[in-house]
Structures are given as structure tokens and as C-alpha cells.
C-alpha positions in Angstrom: -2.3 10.7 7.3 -5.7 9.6 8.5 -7.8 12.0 9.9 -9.5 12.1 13.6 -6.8 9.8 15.5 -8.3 10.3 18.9 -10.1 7.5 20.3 -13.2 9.2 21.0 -16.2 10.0 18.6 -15.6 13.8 17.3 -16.9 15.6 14.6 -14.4 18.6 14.7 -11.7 17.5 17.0 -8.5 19.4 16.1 -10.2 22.1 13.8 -7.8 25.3 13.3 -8.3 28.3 10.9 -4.4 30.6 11.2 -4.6 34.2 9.2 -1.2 35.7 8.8 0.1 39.1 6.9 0.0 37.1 3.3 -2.2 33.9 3.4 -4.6 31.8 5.7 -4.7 28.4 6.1 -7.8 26.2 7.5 -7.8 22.5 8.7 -10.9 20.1 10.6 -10.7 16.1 10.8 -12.2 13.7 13.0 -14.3 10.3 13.5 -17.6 9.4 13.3 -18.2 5.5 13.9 -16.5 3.7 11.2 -16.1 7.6 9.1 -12.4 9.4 9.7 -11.8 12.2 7.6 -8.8 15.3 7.7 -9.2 18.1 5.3 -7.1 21.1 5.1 -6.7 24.2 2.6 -4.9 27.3 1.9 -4.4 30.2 -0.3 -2.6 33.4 -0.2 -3.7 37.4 -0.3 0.0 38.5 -1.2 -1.1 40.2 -4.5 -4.0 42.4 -2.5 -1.5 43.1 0.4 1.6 44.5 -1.9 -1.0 46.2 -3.7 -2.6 47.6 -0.5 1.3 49.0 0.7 2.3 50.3 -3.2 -1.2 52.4 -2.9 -0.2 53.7 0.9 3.5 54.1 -0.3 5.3 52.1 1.6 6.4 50.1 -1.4 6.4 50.4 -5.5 6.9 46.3 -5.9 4.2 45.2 -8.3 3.6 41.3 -7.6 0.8 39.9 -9.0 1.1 36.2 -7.1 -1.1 33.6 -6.3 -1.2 30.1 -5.5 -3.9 27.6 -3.3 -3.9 24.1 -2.5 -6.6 22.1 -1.3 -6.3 18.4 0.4 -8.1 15.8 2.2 -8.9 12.0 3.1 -11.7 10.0 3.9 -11.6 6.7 5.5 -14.2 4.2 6.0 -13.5 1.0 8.0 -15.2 -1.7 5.6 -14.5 -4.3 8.7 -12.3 -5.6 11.5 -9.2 -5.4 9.5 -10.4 -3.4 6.3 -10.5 0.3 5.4 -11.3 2.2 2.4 -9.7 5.6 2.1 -10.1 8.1 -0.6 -7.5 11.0 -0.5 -7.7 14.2 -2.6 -4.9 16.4 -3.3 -5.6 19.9 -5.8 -2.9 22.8 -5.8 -2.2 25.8 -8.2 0.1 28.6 -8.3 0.1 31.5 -10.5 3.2 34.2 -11.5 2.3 37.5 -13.5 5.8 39.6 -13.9 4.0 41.3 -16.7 4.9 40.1 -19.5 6.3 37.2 -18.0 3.0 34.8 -16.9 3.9 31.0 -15.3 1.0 29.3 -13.7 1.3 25.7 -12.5 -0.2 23.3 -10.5 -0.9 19.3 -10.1 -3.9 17.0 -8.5 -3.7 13.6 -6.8 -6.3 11.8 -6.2 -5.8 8.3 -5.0 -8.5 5.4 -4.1 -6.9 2.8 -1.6 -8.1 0.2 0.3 -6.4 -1.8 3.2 -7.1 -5.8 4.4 -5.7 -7.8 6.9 -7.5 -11.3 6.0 -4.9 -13.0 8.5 -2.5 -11.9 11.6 0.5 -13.0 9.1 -1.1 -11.6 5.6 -2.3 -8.1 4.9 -3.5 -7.0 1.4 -3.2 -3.4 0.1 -4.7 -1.8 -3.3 -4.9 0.9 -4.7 -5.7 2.9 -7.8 -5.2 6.8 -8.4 -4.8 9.6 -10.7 -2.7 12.3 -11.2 -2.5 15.6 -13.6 0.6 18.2 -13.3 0.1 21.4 -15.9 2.0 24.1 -16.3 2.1 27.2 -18.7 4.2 30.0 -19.5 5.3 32.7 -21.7 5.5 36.4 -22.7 1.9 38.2 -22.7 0.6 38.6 -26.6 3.9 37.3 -28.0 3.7 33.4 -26.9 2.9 30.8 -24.6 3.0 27.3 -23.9 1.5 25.0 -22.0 1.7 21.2 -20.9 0.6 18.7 -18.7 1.1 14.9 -18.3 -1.8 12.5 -16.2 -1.5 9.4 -14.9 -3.5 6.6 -13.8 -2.2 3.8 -11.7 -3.3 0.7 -10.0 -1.3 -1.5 -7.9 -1.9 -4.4 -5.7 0.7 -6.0 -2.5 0.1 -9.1 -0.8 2.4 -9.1 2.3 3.0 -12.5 4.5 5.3 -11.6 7.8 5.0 -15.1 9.5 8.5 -16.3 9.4 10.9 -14.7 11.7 13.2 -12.2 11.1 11.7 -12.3 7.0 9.0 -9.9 5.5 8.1 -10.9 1.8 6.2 -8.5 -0.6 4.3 -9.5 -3.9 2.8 -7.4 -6.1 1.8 -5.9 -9.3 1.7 -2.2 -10.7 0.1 -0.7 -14.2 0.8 2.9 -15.3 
């Protein structure tokens, strides 16, 4: 979504940081003239906390977790009926049930921009990446790993001036 949705100016409008028993998460968007922006991260402790209770004795669970993700957008209104918006998107997890090791994770990371040249016509493009990974195996007796990326671009053209009819044209390349 499109960060800073209140009407008024606001550098920090709706900022939050929440810490709970096994991760924290923080968050801050808002508007500056034409400039919207929303970004928002978290990541987790779990590892350091099981570790913390198996060393008090409250537990002998040995997890050895991790994971994190990272995302935001930034808007600029171009004109009247125009905005350019780049949106970011980063996220990794990490498993270690010695020997057993998975790790995974993805990034998005898409470019689009909005125009509404007419009340009946509006115009929307966009071109983004994307990378998923992954890996796994058994520690000092194999492992694999793999990913697949992507870039797209695509391009609408929608006209809504005849009643009770939409129509959508448009091209898409992987």
C-alpha cells in the first residue's frame, strides 16, 4: 500500500517499533509534498532467547532459527494524475537442526508508474525483478542450492467510458 495516507504533510505519521519475547518489528511512512513513502522491517531473537532458557534450565531445545524481512515503497506524484512508485521487498529465513541446514529467502523489487491522461483512460506500467533462493542439506556431507530471477515488464491501457463496460489492453514480457 502507499505509504502516509493522511491528508496532512507528516514526516513520521504512524511510526511504531513492537518488541515481543522472540522478535521485534519496526514500521514509519508518511508524506512530504508530492513524496509518500511506508517502510517496515522485522527479524527475530528466537535463537539467543532458547539459548538464554537452555543456559538457565528451563529448557534443553537447541534451535538455531533465524529469519528477517525487510519492505518498503516510495511514491512520487510526477503530476495531477501521475505517480511513480518504487516498492522494495527483501526476506530471509534460516534453519540449522545440526546437520540438517535450510536457509531460504526471495526479493521483489518492482518499478511502477500510474497515468490518468483522461477521466475515461488510465495507463499503468511497470517493470520489476524478483530472485527466490533456497539451500539445504546435511552439514559436511552435501548441499544444494537454487534460485530462479525474474524480470518483468508490463504495460495496461484501460478506457471505462462506456456504461456498464470496462476494457483492458495490454502487454506482458518475462
Amino acid at each position: 500500500r502507499r505509504g502516509g495516507q493522511d491528508s496532512s504533510n507528516s514526516i513520521f505519521k504512524g511510526s511504531s517499533v513492537q518488541i515481543s519475547s522472540f522478535a521485534t518489528q519496526a514500521h514509519t511512512e508518511g508524506h512530504e509534498g508530492p513524496v509518500r513513502w511506508l517502510f517496515a522491517g522485522r527479524s527475530t531473537y528466537i535463537k539467543q532467547v532458547v539459548d538464554f532458557l537452555r543456559h538457565q534450565g528451563a529448557t534443553d531445545l537447541i534451535l538455531d532459527y533465524y529469519f528477517y524481512d525487510l519492505q518498503g515503497d516510495l511514491a512520487y506524484k510526477t503530476g495531477k494524475d501521475a505517480e511513480l512508485m518504487l516498492s522494495v521487498y527483501q526476506g530471509r529465513d534460516r534453519l540449522n537442526f545440526d546437520p540438517f541446514v535450510v536457509d531460504w529467502g526471495n526479493t521483489a523489487i518492482p518499478l511502477n508508474f500510474k497515468w490518468k491522461p483522461s477521466e475515461d483512460w488510465l495507463a499503468r506500467s511497470t517493470l520489476s525483478y524478483s530472485l527466490f533462493s533456497q539451500s539445504f542439506g546435511l552439514t559436511s556431507i552435501f548441499g544444494f542450492y537454487n534460485n530462479i530471477s525474474t524480470w518483468q515488464a508490463k504495460q495496461t491501457l484501460e478506457y471505462s467510458g462506456l456504461d456498464n463496460h470496462h476494457m483492458t489492453f495490454g502487454v506482458e514480457s518475462d
